[in-house]
N, C-alpha and C positions, 0 to 999 in steps of 0.2 A: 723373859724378854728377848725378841732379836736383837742379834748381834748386824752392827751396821753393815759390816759384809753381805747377812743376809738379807738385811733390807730393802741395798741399794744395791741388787746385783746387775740390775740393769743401766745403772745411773752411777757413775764410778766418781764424775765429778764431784761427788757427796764426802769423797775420802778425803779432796782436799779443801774442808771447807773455810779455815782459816779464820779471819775475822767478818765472816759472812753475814751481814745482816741482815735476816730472817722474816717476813711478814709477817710469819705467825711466831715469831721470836724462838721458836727452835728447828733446824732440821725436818725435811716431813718423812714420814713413815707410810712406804705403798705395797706393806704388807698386801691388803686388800686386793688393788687391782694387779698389783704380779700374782695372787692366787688366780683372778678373774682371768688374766691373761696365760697363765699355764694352763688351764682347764680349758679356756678357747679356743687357743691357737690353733691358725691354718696349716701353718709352715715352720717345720722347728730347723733355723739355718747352720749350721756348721762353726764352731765355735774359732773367730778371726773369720769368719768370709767376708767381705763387703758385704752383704746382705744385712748380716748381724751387726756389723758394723752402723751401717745407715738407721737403722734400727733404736740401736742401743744410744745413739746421736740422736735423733730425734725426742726419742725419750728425755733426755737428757737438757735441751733444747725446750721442752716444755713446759719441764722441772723449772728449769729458772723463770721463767716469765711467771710462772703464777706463785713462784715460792719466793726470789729474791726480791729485795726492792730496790739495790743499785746496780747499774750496769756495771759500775767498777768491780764488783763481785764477779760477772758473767764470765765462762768457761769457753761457752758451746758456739762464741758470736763475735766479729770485727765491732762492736759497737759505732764505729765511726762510717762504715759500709752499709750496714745491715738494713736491708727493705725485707716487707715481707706483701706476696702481692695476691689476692686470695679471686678468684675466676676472672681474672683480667682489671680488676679494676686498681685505681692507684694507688699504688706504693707505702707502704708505713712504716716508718723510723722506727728503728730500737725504741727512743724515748716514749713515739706516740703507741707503740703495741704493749710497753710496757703498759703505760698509765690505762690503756682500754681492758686491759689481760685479753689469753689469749681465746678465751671465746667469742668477745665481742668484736675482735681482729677478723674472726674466720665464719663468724653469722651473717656478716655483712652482707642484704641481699638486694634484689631488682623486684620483686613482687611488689605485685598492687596492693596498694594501705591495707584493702578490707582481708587480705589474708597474711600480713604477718602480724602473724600469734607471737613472735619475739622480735622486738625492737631492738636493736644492741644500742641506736645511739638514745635511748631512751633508760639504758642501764648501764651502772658503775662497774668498776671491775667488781668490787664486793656482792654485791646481788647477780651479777652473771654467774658469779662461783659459788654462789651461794642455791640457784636456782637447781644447777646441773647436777650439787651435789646430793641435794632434795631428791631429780628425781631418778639417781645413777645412784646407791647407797656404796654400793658396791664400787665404784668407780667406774673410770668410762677408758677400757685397755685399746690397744693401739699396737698394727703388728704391719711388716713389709709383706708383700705379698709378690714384688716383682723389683729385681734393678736390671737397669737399660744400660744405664753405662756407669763408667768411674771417675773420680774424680780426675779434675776440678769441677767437673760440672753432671751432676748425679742423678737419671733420672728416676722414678720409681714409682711404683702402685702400692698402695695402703689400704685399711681396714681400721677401720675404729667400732667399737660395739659395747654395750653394757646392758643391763638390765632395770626397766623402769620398773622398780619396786616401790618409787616413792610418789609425791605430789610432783607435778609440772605445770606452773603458772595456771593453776586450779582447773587441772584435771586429772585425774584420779591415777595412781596404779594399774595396769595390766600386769605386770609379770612376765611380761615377755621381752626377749631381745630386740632392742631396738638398734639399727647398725648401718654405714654408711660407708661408699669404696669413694676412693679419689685418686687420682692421679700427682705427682709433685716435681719440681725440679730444684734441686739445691747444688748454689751455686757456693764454693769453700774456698780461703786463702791456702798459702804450704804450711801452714798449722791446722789447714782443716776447720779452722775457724767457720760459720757461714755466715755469708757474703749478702746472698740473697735467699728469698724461699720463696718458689710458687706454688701455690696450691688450688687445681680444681677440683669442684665435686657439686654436689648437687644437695642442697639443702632439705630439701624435699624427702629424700630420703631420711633423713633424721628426724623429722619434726613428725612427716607421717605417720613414725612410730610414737611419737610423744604427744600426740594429741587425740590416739584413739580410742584414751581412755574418758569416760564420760567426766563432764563440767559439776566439776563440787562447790562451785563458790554460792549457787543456787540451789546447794541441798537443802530439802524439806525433809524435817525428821517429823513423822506420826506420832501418834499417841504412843503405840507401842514399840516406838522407837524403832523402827525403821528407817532407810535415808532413800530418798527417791532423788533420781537428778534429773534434769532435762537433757535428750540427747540434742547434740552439736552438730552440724555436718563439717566435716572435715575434707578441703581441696585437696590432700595427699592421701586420702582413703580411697577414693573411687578408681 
């Protein structure tokens, strides 16, 4: 078994977990996507640089929102400050990003009806997490790729990517890397706490990769059990 050191070498917050109360009632374990993420990485930063710093905060930062369930827990955040604001649009409170988790926080998009394939205010925090984990088995790793400046107010370029090896909202597996860059600004008290977070990026890029796998919810199996499915046109394929 790992040892927590090795676990949580990105997420130190974990060391002090205290009387942490748990969603999934223990500790999580990202054995997985810290292998996903050493096999991927772009950029391997200098151990203490800002860069790694920003980084290993982030991580961290993401950790709680989908692992703890009180703010009183939280490490990585002012609770009483904290917005988080995802391509310009308005603002969401600790409390309200908690209770969305943070996918349905950062899916939030402007598309016309007939092309979002994901709804967030149409899903819980538990089936958004439930969805990604489906079609990410592997996890979904997350790396800096640029800082602009330093604190208080921190800019920086990211990368997120994993591999759809599973279902996504009934369409099939590719096996291939799906991945998406954005831009952020994070804004931290003199404990580093953060204040605020912006986040742009482009949603398209993610889903492109998650919907180019053909629609199973309409598989026909044959006699001799074959699966045939209809193909879908997809607005981020072309």
């Amino acid at each position: 078994m790992a040892t927590r050191e090795e676990r949580d070498k990105y997420r130190s917050v974990l060391e002090d977990a205290g009387q942490v109360q748990w969603r999934y009632d223990n500790p999580p374990d990202f054995n997985s996507v810290n292998q996903l993420f050493e096999e991927g990485q772009t950029k391997v930063w200098p151990e203490g640089s800002l860069e790694e710093t920003v980084q290993n905060a982030i991580k961290s930062w993401e950790m709680e929102f989908s692992h703890k369930i009180r703010l009183q827990d939280f490490k990585t955040i002012n609770p009483e400050k904290f917005k988080l604001f995802v391509n310009g649009r308005e603002g969401l409170s600790a409390e309200e990003t908690l209770r969305l988790g943070s996918y349905n926080a950062l899916l939030k998009n402007s598309l016309p009806e007939e092309f979002q394939y994901y709804k967030p205010e149409e899903e819980s925090f538990e089936s958004s997490h439930d969805a990604f984990r489906s079609a990410l088995p592997r996890g979904f790793a997350w790396e800096i790729l640029s800082v602009y400046s330093g604190p208080p107010v921190i800019a920086f370029k990211f990368r997120h990517w994993g591999y759809f090896e599973g279902t996504f909202k009934g369409h099939a597996p590719t096996g291939e890397m799906v991945q998406f860059l954005g831009l952020g600004v994070l804004k931290v008290d003199e404990s580093l706490r953060a204040e605020e977070i912006e986040i742009y990026y482009d949603p398209g890029e993610l889903f492109g990769g998650l919907l180019k796998g053909p629609p199973i919810s309409e598989t026909k199996t044959t006699d001799s059990g074959d699966n045939t499915a209809e193909k879908q046109s997809c607005p981020f394929t072309h």
